[in-house]
C-alpha positions as a Python dict, from the first residue, in 0.01 Angstrom:
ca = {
    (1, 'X'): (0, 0, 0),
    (2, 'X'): (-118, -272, 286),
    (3, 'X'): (-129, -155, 649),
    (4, 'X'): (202, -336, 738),
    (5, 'X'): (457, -103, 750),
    (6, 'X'): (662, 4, 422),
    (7, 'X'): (996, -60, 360),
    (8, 'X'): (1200, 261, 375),
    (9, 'X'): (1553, 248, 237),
    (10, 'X'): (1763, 613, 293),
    (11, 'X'): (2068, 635, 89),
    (12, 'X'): (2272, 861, 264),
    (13, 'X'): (2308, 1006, 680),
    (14, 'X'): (2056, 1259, 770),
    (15, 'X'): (1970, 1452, 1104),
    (16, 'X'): (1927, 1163, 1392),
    (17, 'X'): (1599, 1345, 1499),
    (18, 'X'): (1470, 1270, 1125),
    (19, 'X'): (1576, 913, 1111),
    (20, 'X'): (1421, 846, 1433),
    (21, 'X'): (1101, 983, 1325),
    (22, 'X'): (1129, 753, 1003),
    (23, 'X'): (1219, 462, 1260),
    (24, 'X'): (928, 531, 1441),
    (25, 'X'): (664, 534, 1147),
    (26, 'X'): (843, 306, 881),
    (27, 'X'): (1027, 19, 829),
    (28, 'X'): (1367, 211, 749),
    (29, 'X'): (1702, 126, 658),
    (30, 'X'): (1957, 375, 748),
    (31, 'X'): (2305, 473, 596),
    (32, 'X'): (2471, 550, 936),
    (33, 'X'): (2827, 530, 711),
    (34, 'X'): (2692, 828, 502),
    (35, 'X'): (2867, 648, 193),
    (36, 'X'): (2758, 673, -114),
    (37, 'X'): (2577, 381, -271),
    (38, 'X'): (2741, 243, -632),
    (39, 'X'): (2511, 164, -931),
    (40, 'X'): (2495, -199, -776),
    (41, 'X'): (2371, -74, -440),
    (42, 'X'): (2136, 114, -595),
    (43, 'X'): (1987, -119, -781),
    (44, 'X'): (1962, -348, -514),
    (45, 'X'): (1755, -84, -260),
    (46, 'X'): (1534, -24, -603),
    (47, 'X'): (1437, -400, -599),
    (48, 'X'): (1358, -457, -235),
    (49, 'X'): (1257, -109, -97),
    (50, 'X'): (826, 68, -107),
    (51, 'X'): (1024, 366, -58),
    (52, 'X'): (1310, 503, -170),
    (53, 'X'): (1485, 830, -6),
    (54, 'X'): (1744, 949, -230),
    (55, 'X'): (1967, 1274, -208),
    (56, 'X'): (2074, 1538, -481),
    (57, 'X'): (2392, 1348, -491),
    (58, 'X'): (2194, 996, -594),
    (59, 'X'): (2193, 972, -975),
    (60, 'X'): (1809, 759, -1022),
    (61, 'X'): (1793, 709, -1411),
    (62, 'X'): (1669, 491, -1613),
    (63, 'X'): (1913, 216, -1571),
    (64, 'X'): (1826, 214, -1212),
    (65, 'X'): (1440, 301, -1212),
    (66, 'X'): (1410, -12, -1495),
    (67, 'X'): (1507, -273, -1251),
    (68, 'X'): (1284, -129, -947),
    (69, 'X'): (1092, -401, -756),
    (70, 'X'): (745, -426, -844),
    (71, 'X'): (698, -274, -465),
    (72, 'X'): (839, 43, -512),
    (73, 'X'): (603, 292, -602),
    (74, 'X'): (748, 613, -446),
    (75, 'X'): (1089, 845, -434),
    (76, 'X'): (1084, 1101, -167),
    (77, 'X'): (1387, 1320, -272),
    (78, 'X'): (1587, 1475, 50),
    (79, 'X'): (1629, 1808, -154),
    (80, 'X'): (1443, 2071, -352),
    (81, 'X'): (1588, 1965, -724),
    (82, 'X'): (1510, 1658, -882),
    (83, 'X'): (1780, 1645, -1191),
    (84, 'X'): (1924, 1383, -1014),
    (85, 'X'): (1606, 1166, -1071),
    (86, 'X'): (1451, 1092, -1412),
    (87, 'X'): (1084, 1141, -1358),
    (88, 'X'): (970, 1078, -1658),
    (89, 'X'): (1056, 739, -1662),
    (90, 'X'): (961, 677, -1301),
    (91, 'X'): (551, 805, -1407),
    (92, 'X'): (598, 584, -1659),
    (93, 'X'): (648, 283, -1460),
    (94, 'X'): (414, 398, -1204),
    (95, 'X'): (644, 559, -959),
    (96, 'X'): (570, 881, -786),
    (97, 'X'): (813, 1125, -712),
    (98, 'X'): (815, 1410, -426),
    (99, 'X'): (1059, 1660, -376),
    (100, 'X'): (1101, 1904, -65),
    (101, 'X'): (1007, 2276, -191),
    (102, 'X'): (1017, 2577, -21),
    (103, 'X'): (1231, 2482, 323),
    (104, 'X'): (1578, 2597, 192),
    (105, 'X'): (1453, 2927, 55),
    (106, 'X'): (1583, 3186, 308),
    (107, 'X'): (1915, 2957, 389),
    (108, 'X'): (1983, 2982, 31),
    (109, 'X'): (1935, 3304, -30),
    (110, 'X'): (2148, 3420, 270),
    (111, 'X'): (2416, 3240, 105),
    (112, 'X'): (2366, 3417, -201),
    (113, 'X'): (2374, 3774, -74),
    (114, 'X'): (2676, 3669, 135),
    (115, 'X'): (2827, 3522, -172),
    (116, 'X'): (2728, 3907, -312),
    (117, 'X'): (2887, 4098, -68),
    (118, 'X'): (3214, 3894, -5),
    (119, 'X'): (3353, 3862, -390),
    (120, 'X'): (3331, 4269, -441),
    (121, 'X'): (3465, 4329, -116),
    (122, 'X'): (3766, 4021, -167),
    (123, 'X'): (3687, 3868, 187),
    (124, 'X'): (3815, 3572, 140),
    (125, 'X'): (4167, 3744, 16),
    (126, 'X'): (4146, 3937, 333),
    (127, 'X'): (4122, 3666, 585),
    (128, 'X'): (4350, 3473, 395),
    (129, 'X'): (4639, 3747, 438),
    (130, 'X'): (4558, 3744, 787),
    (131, 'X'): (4584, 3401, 866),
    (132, 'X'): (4923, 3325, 661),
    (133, 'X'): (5153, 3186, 876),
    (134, 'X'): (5385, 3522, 696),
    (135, 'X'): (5112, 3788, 741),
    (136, 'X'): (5143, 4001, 424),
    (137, 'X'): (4946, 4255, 597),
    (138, 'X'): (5179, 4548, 705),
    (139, 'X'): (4871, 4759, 857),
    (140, 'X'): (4592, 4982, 718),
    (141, 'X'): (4693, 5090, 360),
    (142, 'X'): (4492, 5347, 135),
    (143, 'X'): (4547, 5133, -97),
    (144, 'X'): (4598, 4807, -32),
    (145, 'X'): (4318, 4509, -133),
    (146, 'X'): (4068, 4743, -228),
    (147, 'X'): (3711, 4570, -341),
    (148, 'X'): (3458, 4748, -552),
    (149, 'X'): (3111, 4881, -375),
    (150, 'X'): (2795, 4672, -462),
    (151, 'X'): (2536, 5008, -294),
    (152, 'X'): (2420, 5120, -610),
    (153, 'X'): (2500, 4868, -820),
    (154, 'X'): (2293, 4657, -1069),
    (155, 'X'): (2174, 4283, -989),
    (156, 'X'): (2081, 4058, -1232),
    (157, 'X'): (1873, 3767, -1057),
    (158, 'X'): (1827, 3445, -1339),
    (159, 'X'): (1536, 3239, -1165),
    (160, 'X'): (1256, 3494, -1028),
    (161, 'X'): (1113, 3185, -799),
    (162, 'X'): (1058, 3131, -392),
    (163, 'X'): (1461, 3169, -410),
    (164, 'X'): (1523, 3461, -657),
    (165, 'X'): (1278, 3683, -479),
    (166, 'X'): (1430, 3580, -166),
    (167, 'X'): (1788, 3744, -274),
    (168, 'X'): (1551, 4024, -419),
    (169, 'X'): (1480, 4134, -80),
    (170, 'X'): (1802, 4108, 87),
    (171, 'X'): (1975, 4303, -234),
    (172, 'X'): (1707, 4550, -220),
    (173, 'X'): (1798, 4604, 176),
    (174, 'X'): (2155, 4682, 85),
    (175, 'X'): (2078, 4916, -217),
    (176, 'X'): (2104, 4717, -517),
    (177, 'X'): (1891, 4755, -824),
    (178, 'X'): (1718, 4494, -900),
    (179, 'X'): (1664, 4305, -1224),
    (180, 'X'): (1589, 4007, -1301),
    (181, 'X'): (1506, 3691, -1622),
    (182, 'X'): (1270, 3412, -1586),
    (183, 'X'): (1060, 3207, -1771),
    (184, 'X'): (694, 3412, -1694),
    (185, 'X'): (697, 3729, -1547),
    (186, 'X'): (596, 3738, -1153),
    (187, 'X'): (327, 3971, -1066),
    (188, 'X'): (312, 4319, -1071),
    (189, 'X'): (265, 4344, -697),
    (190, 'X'): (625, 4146, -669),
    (191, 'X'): (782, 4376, -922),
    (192, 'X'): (653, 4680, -753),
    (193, 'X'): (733, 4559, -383),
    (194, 'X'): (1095, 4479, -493),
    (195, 'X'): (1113, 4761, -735),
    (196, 'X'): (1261, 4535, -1022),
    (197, 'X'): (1307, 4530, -1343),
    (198, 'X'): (1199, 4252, -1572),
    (199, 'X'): (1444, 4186, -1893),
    (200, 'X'): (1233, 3915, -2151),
    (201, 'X'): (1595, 3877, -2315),
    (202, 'X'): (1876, 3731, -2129),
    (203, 'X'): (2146, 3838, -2330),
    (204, 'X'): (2000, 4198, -2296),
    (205, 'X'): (2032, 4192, -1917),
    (206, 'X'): (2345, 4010, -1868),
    (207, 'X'): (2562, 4280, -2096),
    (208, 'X'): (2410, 4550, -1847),
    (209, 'X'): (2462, 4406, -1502),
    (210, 'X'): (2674, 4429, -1238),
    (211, 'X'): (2637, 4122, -1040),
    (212, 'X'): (2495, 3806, -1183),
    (213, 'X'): (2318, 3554, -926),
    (214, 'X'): (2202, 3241, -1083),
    (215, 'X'): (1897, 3116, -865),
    (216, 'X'): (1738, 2929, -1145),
    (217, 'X'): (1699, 2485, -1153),
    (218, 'X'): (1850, 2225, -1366),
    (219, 'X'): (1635, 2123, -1635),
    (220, 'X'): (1722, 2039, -1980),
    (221, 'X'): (1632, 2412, -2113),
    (222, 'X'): (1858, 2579, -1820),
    (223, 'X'): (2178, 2323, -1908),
    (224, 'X'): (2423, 2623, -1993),
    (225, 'X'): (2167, 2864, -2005),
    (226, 'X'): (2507, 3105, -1934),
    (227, 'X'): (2718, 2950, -2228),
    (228, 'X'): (3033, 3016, -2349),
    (229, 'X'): (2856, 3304, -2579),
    (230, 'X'): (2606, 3443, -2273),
    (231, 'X'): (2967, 3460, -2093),
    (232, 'X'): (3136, 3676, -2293),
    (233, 'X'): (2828, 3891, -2302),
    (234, 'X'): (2918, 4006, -1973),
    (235, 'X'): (3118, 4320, -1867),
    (236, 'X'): (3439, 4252, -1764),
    (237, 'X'): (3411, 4435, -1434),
    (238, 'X'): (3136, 4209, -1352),
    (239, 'X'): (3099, 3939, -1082),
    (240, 'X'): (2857, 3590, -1129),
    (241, 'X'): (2734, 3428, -783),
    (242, 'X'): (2607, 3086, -827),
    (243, 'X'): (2396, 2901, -555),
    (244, 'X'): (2164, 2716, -772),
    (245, 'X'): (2353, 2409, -991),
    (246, 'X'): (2645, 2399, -1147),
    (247, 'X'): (2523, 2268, -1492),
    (248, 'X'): (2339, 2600, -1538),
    (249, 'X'): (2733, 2770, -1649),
    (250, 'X'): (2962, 2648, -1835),
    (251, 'X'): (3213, 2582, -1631),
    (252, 'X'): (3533, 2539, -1820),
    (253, 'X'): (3403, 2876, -2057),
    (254, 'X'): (3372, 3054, -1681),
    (255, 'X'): (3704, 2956, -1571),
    (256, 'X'): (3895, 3045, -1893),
    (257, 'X'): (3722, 3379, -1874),
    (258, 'X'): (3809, 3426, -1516),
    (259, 'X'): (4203, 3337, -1559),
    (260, 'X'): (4187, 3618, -1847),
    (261, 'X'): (4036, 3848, -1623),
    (262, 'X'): (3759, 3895, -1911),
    (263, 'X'): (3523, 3868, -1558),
    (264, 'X'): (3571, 4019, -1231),
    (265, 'X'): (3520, 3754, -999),
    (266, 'X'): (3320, 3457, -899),
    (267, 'X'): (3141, 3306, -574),
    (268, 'X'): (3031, 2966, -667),
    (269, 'X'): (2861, 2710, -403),
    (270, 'X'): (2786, 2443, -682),
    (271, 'X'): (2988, 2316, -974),
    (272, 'X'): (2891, 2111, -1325),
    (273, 'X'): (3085, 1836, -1198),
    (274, 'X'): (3071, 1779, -825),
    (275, 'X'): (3226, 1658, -621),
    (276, 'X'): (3503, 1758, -865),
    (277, 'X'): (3599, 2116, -903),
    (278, 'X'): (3779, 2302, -1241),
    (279, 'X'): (4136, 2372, -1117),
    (280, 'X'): (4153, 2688, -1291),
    (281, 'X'): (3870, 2783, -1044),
    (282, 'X'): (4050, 2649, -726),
    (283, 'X'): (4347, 2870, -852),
    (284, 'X'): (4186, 3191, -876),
    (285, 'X'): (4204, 3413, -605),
    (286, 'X'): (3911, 3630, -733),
    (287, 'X'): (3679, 3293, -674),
    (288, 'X'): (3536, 3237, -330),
    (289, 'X'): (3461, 2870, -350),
    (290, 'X'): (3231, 2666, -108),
    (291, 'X'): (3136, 2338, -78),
    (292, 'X'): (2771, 2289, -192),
    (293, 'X'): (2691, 2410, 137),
    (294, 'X'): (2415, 2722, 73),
    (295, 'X'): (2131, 2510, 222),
    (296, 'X'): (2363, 2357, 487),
    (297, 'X'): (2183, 2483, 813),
    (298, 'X'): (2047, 2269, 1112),
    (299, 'X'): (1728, 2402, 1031),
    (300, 'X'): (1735, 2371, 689),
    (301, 'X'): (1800, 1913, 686),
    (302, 'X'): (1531, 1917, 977),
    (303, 'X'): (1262, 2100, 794),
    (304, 'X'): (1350, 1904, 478),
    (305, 'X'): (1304, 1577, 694),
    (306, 'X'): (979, 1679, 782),
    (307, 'X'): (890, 1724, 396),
    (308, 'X'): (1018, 1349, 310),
    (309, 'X'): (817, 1214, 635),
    (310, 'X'): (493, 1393, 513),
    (311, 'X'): (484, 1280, 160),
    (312, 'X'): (579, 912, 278),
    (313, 'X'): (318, 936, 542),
    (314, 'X'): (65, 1084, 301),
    (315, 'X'): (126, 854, 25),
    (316, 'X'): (88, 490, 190),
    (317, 'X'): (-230, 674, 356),
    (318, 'X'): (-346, 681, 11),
    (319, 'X'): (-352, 1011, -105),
    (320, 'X'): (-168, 1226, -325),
    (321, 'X'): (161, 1367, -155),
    (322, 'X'): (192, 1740, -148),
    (323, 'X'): (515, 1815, -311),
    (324, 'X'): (458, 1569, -616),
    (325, 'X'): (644, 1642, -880),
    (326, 'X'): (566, 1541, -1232),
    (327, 'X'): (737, 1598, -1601),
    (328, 'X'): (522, 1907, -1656),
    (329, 'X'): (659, 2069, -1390),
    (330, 'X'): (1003, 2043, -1516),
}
């Protein structure tokens, strides 16, 4: 790129520390409505903008990365995924693509092991009979909204990255067993320092477990990795956490399931089909539901700011950024 400045367009609000940063160094556009662009508006930032600084919520595909201006040669993602971005055909037309790795790790994961201990333990039905205008709560009853104990129990962690090992830790700290399925087996060091137990077949480890956390990305081979036939592989007095995507269940085979009572309960922080949520799910009092909100700490949007600003920064310096992501990777 030249020395003047590049044009920076952000599609959605971030922290005001981060956009003044990007004011500082770039020539940025800012969304201070924090409304989504349409396929139009998209297009349009694609044809003017060097830069483009998309969220998980921004859908860049083909249709959109086609029409790019012949000045845009780089989208720095505000988030660790990139399913919302087609990178194949952005290295195809010579567009680089950087993500933001490694920053939402421990936010995440303390999500997911408070996701772990509040579905067991029905929290949510607790403070809800609290907070009822009509209290149902009469006082301390032996036997009245009784959970089940997760000390001792089995955890079955899908997605043995940064993330996975992250809820590995925590778990192990409150006396789970650990036990996880990935794609390569982590080192023997890991295994040994979290004491866990590697299963090579996922349909072995889900009919054994306990608790299910999902921890793995979007990519075409994890779309449903949990199917409708993983599902029902699952004991019935069994509860699934999910704090990775939604697309990696399927959804409407999770919620039928759930209403049967074939699984224990649910704490889901991402769904297939965000914003919208399965009504069967919303229904359910054995679901603790949140709103896509597992890496949603002040910490968390500054550090991935940072991220964005270095790759941007690195890239018109002319070198490669450090959290490029390519096909390969995927």
């Amino acid at each position: 790129m030249s020395s003047k400045k590049p044009l920076v367009i952000v599609t959605r609000k971030l922290p005001d520390v981060v956009e003044t940063r990007m004011r500082e160094l770039f020539d940025t556009e800012l969304n201070l409505e924090d409304t989504a662009m349409d396929q139009a508006q998209m297009v349009a930032a694609v044809k003017r903008a060097d830069v483009l600084v998309p969220t998980v919520t921004d859908t860049i595909d083909k249709s959109i990365i086609s029409q790019a201006g012949p000045n845009l040669k780089l989208i720095a993602n505000f988030g660790t995924g990139v399913d919302n971005i087609d990178v194949g055909t952005a290295q195809a037309c010579g567009v680089t693509v950087t993500n933001t790795p490694g920053v939402l790790t421990e936010d995440t994961a303390d999500m997911t092991m408070a996701l772990i201990l509040a579905v067991p333990r029905r929290l949510l039905e607790g403070a809800a009979a609290i907070s009822e205008e009509k209290t149902n709560w009469k006082g301390w009853s032996p036997t009245w909204m009784l959970g089940n104990r997760i000390f001792g129990k089995r955890l079955g962690i899908i997605g043995m990255g940064r993330i996975g090992q992250a809820v590995a830790r925590r778990a192990k700290a409150f006396g789970l067993s650990i036990h996880y399925h990935n794609r390569h087996r982590v080192a023997q060091s890991i295994e040994d320092t979290l004491e866990a137990t590697y299963w090579e077949s996922l349909d072995q480890m889900l009919a054994r477990m306990d608790i299910i956390s999902v921890n793995c990305p979007h990519t075409p081979a994890t779309y449903h990795l949990l199917s409708a036939r993983r599902l029902k592989l699952i004991q019935p007095s069994a509860y699934i956490v999910n704090t990775a995507r939604g697309e990696v269940i399927d959804e409407n085979a999770l919620a039928r399931m759930l209403e049967a009572e074939e699984i224990a309960g649910a704490g889901l922080d991402v769904f297939e089909h965000e914003p919208a949520v399965n009504p069967k799910l919303v229904r359910n009092k054995r679901v603790l539901l949140l709103p896509h909100m597992g890496s949603a700490t002040i910490e968390g949007r500054m550090d991935m700011g940072e991220k964005v600003i270095i790759n941007i920064k690195t890239f018109i310096d002319g070198h490669t950024p450090p959290d490029r992501v390519v096909p390969a990777m995927l």
